[in-house]
C-alpha positions in Angstrom: 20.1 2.9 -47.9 22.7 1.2 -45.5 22.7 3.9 -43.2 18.8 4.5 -43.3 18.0 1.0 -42.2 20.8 1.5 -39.4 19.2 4.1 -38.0 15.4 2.8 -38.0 16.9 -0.1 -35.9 18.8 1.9 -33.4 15.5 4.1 -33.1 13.5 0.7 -32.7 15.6 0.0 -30.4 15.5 2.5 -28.2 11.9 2.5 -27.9 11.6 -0.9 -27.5 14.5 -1.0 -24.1 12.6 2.5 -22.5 9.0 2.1 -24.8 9.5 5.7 -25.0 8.0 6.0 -28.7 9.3 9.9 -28.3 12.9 8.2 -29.3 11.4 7.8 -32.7 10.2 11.3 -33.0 13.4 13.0 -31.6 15.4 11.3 -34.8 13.1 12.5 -37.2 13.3 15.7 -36.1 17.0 15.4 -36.1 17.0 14.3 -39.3 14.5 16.0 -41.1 14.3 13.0 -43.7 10.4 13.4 -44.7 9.9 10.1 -46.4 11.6 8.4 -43.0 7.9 9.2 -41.3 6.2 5.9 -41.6 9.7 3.6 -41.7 10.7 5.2 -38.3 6.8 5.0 -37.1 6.3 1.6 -37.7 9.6 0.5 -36.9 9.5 1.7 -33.2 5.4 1.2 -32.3 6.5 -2.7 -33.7 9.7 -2.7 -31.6 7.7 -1.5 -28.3 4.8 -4.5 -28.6 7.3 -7.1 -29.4 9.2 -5.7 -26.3 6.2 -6.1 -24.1 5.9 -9.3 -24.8 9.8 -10.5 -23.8 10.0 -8.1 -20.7 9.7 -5.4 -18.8 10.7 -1.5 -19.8 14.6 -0.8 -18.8 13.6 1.6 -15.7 10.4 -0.7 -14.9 13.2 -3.7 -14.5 15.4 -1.5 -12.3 12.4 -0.5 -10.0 11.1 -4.3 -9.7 14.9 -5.3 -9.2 15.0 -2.6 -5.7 11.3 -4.2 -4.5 9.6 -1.2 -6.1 7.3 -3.6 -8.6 3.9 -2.0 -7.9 5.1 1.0 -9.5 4.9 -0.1 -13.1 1.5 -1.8 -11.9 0.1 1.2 -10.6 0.8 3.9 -13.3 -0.2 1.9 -16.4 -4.1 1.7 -15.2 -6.5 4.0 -13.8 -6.4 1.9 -10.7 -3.6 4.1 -9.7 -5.7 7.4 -9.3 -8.6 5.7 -6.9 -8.8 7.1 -3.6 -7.9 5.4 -0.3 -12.0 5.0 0.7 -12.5 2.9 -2.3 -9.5 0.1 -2.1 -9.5 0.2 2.0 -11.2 -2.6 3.7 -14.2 -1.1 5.8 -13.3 -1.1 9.7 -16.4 -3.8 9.8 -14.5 -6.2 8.1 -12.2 -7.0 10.5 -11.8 -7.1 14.6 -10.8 -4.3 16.7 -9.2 -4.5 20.2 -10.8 -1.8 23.1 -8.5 0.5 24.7 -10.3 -0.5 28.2 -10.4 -4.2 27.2 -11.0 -7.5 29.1 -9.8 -11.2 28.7 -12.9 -11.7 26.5 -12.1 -9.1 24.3 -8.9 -10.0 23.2 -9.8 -13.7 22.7 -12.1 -12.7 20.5 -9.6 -11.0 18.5 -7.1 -13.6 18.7 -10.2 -15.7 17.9 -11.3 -14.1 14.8 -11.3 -15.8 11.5 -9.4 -15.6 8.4 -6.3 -15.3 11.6 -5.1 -11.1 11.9 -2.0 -10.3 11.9 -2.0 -6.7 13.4 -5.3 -4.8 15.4 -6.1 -1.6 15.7 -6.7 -0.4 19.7 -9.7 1.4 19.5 -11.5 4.3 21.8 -14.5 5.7 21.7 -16.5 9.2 22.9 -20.1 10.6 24.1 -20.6 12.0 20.6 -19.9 9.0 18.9 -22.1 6.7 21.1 -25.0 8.7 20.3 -24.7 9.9 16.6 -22.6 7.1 15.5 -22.6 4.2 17.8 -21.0 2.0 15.5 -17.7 4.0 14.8 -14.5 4.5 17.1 -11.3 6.3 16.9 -7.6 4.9 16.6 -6.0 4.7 19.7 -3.1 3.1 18.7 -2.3 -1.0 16.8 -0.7 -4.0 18.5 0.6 -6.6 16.6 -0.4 -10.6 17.1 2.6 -11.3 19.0 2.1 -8.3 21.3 -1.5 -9.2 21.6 -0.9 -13.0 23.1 1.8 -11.1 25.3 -1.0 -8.9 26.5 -3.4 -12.0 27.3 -0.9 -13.5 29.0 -0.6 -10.6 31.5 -4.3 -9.7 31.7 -5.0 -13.8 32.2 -2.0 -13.5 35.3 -4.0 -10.5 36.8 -6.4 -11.8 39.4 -8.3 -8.1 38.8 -11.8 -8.1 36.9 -10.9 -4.8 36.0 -10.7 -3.5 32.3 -6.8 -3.2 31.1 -5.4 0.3 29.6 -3.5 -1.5 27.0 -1.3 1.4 25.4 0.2 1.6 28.8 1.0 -2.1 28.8 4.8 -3.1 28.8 6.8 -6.2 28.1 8.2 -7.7 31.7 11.8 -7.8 29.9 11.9 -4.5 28.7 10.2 -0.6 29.1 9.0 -0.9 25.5 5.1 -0.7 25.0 3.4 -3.5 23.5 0.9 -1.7 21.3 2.3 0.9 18.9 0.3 4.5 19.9 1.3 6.2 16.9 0.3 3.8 13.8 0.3 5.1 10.1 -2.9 6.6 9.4 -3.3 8.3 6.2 -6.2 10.4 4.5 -9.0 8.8 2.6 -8.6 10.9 0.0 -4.6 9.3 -0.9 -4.5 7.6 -4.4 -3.6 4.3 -4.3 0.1 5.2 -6.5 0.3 7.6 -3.1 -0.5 5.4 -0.4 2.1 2.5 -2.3 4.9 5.0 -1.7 4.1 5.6 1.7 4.5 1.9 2.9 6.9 1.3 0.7 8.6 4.5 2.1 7.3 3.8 6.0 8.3 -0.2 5.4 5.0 -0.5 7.0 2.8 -3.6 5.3 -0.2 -1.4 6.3 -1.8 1.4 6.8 -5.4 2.4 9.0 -7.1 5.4 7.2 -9.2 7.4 9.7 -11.3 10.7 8.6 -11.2 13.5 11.9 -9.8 10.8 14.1 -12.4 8.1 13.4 -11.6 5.1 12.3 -12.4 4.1 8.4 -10.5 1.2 7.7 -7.3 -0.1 6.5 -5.1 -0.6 3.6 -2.0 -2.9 2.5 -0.3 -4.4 -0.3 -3.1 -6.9 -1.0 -5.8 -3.9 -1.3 -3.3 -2.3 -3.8 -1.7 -4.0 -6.0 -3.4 -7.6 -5.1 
């Protein structure tokens, strides 16, 4: 009798650390001990709610501990399996810099409210203006910083003319202000697969384009909130 309630708490347990209820069935089959069914059953589903209610599963802890906590998030709801085009924030939800642009333009980026963090440079093309005049393609993404850098120089230029800015440098250095290759991904990623790709890229977002035009973006806050 001893030795039977032993082994329903090690196979608690174990289901309870990993909430792996297979543990459970693996000793039974071991064992072969028919009337251990509903002990070894009840044991372990009890062992795994009480668990969830104390902490997180053993491998779930281990991913949250190495900054990986969306993980558990994201494969324990059907959230996970959405596509990029229905988490992504629409490209007319937030401002845009032109590739040719002028002072006005990027005030009114730097302008725009909630405050932007990063922009994407946008271009656009004949066939867009007329079938869809309200789409452009990614060009490239500048960053805020970058972006006040890049009004500095256009405010110092006495020239009317529109500024190229992926061709824009910082005075100090060769290195480009904007970024011309950002992460763009497919709209048709799941959300579980766009997570590993930032987390993957360290990028804190990503612009999801379909044939080069520009659809939106994604980051943490769209994913896991």
């Amino acid at each position: 009798f001893e030795a039977r309630l032993a082994i329903l708490g090690a196979s608690a347990f174990g289901c309870g650390v990993v909430r792996a209820y297979g543990i459970a069935i693996t000793v039974f089959e071991v064992l072969s001990l028919n009337e251990m069914v509903v002990p070894l059953s009840l044991s372990s589903l009890t062992a795994v709610v009480v668990a969830d209610f104390i902490s997180l599963p053993f491998f779930d802890t281990a991913l949250v501990r190495r900054g990986w906590h969306g993980v558990s998030k994201l494969t324990c709801t059907d959230h996970g399996e959405e596509p990029a085009f229905m988490v992504m924030q629409p490209y007319s939800d937030f401002p845009s810099v032109p590739e040719l642009a002028r002072l006005e333009d990027l005030d009114d980026a730097l302008n725009a409210q909630p405050p932007q963090l990063n922009f994407p440079v946008v271009g656009t093309d004949d066939f867009l203006l007329q079938h869809h005049p309200h789409h452009r393609t990614l060009r490239g993404a500048v960053t805020r910083h970058s972006l006040q850098e890049l009004r500095r120089q256009v405010a110092a230029n006495t020239a009317t003319d529109p500024v190229r800015l992926l061709t824009q440098r910082w005075e100090e250095s060769s290195e480009l202000l904007c970024d011309p290759c950002p992460l763009v991904l497919d709209p048709l990623f799941t959300v579980q697969e766009l997570y590993i790709t930032l987390k993957v890229a360290r990028k804190d977002m990503a612009y999801i384009t379909g044939k080069g035009v520009l659809l939106g973006r994604v980051g943490f806050k769209e994913l896991i909130g």
